[in-house]
C-alpha positions as CSV (number, residue, x, y, z in Angstrom):
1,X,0.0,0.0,0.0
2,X,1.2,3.9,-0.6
3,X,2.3,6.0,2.0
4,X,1.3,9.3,2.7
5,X,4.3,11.4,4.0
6,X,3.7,14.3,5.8
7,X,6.3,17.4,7.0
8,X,6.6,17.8,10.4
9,X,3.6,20.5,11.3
10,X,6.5,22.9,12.8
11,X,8.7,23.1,9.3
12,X,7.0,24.7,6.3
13,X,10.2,25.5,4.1
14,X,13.9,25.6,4.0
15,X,15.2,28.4,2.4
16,X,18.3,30.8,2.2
17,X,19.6,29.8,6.0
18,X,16.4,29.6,7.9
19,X,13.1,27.5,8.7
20,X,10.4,28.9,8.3
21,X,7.8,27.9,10.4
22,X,3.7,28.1,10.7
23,X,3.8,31.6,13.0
24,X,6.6,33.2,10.3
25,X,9.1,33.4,12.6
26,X,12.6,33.5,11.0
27,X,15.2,30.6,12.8
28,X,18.5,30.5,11.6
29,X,20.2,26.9,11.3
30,X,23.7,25.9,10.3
31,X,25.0,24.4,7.3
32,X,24.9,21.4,8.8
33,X,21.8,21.3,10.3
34,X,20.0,22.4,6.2
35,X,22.1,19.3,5.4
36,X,20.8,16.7,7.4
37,X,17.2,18.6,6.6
38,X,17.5,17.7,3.2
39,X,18.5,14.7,3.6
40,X,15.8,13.6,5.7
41,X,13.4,15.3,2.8
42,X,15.0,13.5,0.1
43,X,15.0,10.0,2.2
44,X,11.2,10.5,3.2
45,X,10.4,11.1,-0.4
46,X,12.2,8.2,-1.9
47,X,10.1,6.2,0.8
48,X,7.4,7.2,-0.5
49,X,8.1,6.4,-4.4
50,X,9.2,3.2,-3.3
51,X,6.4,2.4,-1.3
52,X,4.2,3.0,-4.2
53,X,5.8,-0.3,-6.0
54,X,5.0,-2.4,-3.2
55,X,3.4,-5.0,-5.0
56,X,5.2,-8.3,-5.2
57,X,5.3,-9.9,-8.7
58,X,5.8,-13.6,-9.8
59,X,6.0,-13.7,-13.2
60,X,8.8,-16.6,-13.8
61,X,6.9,-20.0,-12.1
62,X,7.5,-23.3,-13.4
63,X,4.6,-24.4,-12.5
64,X,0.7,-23.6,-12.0
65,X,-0.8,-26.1,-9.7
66,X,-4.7,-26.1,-9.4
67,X,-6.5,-27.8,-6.7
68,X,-10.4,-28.3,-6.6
69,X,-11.1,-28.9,-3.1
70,X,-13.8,-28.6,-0.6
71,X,-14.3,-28.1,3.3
72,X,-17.0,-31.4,3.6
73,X,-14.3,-33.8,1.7
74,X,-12.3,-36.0,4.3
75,X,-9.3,-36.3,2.7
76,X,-9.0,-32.4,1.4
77,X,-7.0,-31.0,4.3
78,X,-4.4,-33.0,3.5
79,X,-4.4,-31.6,0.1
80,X,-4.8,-27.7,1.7
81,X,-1.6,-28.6,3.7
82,X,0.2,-29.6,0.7
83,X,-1.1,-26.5,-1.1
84,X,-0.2,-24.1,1.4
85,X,3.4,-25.2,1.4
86,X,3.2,-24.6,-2.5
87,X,2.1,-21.5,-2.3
88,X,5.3,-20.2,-0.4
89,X,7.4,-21.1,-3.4
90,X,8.4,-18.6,-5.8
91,X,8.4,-21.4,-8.6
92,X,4.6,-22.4,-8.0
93,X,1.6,-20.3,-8.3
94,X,-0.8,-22.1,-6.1
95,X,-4.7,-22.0,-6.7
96,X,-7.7,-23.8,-4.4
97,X,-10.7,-23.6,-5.9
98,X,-13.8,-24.8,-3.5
99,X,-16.7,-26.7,-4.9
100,X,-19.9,-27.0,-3.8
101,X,-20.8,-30.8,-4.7
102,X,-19.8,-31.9,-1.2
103,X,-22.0,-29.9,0.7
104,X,-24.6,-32.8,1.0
105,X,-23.0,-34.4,3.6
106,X,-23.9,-31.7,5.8
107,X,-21.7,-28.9,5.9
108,X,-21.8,-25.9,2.6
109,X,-18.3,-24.7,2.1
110,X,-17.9,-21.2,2.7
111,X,-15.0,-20.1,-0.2
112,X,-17.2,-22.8,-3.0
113,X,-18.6,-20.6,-6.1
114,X,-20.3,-22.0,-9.5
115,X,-18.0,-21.2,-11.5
116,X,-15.2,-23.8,-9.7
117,X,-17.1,-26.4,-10.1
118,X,-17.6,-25.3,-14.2
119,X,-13.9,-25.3,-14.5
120,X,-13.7,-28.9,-13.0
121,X,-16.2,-30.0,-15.0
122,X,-14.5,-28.3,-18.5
123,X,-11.1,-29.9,-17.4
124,X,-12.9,-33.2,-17.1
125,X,-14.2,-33.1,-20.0
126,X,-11.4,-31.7,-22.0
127,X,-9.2,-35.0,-20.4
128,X,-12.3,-37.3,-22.0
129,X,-14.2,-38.5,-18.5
130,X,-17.2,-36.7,-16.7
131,X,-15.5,-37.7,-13.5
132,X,-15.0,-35.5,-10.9
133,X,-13.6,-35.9,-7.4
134,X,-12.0,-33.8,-4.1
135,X,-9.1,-33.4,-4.2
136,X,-8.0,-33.0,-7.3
137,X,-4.9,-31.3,-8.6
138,X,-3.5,-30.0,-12.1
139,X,-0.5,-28.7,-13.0
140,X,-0.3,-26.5,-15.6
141,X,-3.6,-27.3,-16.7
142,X,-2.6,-30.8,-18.3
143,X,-1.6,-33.3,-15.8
144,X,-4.2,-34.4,-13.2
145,X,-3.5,-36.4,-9.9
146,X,-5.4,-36.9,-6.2
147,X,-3.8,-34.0,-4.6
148,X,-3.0,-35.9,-1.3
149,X,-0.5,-37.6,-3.1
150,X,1.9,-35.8,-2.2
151,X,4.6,-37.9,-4.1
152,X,2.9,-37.8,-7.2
153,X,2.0,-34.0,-6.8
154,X,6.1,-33.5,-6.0
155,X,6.9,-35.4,-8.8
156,X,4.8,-33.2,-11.6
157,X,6.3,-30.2,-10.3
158,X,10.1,-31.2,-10.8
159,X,8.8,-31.8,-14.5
160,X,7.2,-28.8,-15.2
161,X,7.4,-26.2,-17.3
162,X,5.8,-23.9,-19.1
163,X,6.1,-23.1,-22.7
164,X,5.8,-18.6,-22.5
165,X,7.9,-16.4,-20.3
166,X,5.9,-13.8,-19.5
167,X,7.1,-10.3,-18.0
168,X,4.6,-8.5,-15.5
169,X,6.1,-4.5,-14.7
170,X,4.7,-2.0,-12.3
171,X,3.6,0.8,-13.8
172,X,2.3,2.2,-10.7
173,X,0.4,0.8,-7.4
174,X,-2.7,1.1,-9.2
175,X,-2.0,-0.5,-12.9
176,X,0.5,-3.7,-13.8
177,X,1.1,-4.1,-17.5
178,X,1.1,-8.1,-18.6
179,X,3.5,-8.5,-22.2
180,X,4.0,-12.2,-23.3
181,X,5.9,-11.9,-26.7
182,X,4.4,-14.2,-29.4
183,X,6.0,-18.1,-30.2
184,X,5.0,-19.5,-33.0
185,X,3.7,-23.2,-32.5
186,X,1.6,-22.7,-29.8
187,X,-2.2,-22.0,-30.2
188,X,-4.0,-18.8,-29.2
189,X,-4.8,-18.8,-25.4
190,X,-7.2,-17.1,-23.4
191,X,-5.4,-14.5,-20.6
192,X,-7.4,-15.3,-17.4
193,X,-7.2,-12.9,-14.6
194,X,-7.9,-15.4,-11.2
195,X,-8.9,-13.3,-8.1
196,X,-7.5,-15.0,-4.7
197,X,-7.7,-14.6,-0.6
198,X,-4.1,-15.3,0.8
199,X,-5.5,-17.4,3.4
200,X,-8.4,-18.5,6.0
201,X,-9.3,-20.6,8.6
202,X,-12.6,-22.5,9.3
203,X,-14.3,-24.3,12.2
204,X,-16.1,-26.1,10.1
205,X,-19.5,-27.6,12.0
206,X,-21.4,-30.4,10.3
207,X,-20.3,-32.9,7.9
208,X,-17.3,-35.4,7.6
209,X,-15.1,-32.6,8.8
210,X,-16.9,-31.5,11.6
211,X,-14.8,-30.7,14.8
212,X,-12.0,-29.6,12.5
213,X,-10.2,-26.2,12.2
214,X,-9.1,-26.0,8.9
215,X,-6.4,-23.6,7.0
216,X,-6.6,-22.6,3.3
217,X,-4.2,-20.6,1.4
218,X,-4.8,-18.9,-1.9
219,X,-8.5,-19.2,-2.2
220,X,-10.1,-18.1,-5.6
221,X,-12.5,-15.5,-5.8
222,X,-13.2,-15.5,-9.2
223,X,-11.8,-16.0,-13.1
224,X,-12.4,-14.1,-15.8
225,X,-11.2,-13.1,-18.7
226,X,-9.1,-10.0,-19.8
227,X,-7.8,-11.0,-23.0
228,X,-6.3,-12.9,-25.7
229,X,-2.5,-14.0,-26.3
230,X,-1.7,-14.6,-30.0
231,X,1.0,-16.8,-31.0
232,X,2.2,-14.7,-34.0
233,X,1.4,-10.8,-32.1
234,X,1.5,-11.8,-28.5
235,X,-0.1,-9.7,-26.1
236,X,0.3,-6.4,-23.7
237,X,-2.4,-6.1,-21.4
238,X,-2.7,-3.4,-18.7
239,X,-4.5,-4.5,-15.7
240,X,-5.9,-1.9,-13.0
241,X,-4.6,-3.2,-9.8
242,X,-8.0,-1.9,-7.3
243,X,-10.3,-3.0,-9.7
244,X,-8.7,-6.7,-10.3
245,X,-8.3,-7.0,-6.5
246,X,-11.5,-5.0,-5.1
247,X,-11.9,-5.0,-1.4
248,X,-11.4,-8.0,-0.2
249,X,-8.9,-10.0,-2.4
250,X,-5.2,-10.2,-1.4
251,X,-3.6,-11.1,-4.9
252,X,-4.3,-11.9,-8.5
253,X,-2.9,-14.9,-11.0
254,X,-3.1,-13.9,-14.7
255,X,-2.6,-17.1,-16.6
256,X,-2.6,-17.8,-20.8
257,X,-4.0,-21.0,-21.2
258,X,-4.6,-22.5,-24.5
259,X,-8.2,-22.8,-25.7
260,X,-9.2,-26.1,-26.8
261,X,-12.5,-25.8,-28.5
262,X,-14.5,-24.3,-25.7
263,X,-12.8,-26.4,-23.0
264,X,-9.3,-25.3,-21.3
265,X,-6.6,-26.4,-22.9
266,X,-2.7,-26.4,-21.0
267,X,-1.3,-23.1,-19.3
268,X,1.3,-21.5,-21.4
269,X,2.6,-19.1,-19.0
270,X,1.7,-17.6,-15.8
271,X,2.5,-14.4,-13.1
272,X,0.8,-13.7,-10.1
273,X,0.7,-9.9,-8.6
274,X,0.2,-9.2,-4.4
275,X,0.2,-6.2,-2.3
């Protein structure tokens, strides 16, 4: 977040040998005393410019790693563990998504939306199966596993890669400009912004989980999409950093994943931005 700096309420100006202060009066200083004034000035106002590129930017991952997940399924925190370790890793952007198709059993997760349960359901398809299940992870948007296998979750990552480097720059705190430079032999891909919490915890009541205090990390808001990335122009997007956040969020991932057909097709590249 910016910082607002603000003079001390007793100095108004430094000029020609004196402060001048709110009642007028005249107050001579020494050299060295107007030095380490102006140094303090120019130090405070550096913090400030600096503070104003306080986001923190990932925009060289190996990796995208997507878990569908949900508060009612019994072997999910496992899973959420595994993801919030992820998450910490500058290689990995990390993603929960909570579905609602557990919330039979007793217990409606808090963090599930429609739309998370749509992407499931398009990645299932995409693979060829209408089969869905908690929890699930993808990396990259091409290989699926049960994401409490931890072993077989580790072993994905130290094989990923993605295909587009992609270059996220502060403009300012309030815009981020996205360029991805175009690569012939890759299909044109959808630019996804993904809206995320950092994290949460839940007592959670009823259901298979009841009794439990769970921990999430990277939750997703919402997906949508801000653009298109062609293979033989590439793309430059600028993205308003308040509006892509709004009040609540604590970070965004903007993804270019290949369309296939209507269904989602594999990640291509990736950044995510956080203040």
């Amino acid at each position: 977040m910016g910082v607002t700096v603000r003079s001390s309420p007793r100095i108004e100006w430094l000029h020609a040998g004196f402060i001048l202060t709110k009642n007028a009066m005249r107050v001579p200083v020494s050299q060295s005393a107007r030095l380490v004034l102006r140094l303090y000035l120019a130090a405070m106002t550096c913090l400030a410019a600096g503070a104003a590129y306080s986001l923190e930017i990932r925009d060289r991952p190996n990796a995208v790693v997507e878990l569908f997940t949900s508060q009612g399924c019994p072997p999910c925190p496992a899973a959420d563990q595994l993801l919030s370790r992820m998450s910490d890793e500058k290689n990995v952007i990390a993603l929960a998504y909570h579905v609602n198709y557990w919330d039979y059993t007793g217990w409606a997760d808090t963090f599930a939306i429609s739309a998370n349960g749509e992407l499931q359901k398009a990645y299932a398809s995409a693979s060829g199966t209408n089969r869905l299940y908690t929890p699930q992870m993808i990396v990259n948007g091409a290989r699926s596993m049960a994401g409490s296998n931890a072993e077989e979750v580790l072993d994905a990552l130290a094989e990923a890669d993605l295909a587009l480097s992609m270059d996220v720059e502060a403009e300012s705190q309030d815009v981020v400009i996205l360029r991805a430079g175009p690569r012939s032999g890759l299909g044109a891909a959808v630019v996804w912004l993904v809206a995320f919490r950092n994290s949460a915890e839940v007592e959670v009541t009823g259901g298979d989980n009841m009794g439990q205090r769970l921990s999430y990390s990277h939750i997703v808001t919402s997906r949508q999409p801000v653009g298109m990335w062609d293979p033989s122009s590439g793309a430059e997007i600028r993205i308003p950093v308040p509006e892509a956040l709004g009040p609540d969020n604590d970070g965004f991932a903007l993804i270019i994943q290949e369309k296939n057909g209507a269904l989602p097709g594999r990640i291509l590249g990736a950044a995510a931005v956080m203040r």
